[in-house]
C-alpha positions as CSV (number, residue, x, y, z in Angstrom):
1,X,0.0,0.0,0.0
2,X,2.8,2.4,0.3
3,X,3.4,2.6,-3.2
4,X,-0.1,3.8,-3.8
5,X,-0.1,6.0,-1.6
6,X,3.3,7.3,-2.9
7,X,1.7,7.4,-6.3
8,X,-1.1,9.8,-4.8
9,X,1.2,11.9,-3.3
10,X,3.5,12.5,-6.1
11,X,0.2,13.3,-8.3
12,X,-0.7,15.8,-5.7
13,X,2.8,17.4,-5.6
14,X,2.8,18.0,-9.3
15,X,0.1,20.9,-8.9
16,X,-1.8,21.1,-5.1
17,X,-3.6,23.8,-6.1
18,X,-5.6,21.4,-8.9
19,X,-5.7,18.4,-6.9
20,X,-8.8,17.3,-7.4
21,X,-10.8,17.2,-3.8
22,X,-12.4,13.6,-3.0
23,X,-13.6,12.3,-0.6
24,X,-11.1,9.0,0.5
25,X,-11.7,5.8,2.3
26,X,-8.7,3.9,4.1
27,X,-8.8,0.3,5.2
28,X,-7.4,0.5,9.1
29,X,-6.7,-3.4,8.7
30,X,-4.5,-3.8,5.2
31,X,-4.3,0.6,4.5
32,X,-6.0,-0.1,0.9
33,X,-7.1,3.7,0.0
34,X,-9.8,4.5,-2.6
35,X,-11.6,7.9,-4.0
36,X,-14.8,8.6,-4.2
37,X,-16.1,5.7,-2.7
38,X,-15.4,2.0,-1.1
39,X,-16.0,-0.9,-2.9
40,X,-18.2,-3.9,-1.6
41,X,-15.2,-5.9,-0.3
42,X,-11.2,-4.6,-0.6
43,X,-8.8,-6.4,-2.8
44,X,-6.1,-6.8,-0.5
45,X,-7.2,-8.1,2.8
46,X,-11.2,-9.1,1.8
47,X,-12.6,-6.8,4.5
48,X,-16.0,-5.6,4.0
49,X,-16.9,-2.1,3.0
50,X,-18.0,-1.3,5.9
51,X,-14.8,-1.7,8.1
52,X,-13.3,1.9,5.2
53,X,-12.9,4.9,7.4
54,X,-13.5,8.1,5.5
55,X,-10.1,10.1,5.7
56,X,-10.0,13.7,6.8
């Protein structure tokens, strides 16, 4: 997971002021992140949608 989250923070270095805003989900169990909404069940760990915390 920390090369996604990498990957999301170069893109947001390249230009923070159009960044687009969304609203992100984190898996507290495996750290799987995903915009805009969660999916049913993550593809890392198989955690149920229900276990995403919205990120501030």
């Amino acid at each position: 997971m920390e090369k996604v989250h990498a990957e999301l923070y170069k893109e947001a270095l390249k230009d923070p002021e159009n960044f687009p805003i969304k609203d992100w989900y984190l898996c507290p169990i495996c750290g799987y992140t995903v915009a805009d909404e969660p999916p049913e069940r993550r593809p890392v760990c198989g955690a149920k949608e229900e276990k995403f915390s919205k990120a501030a």
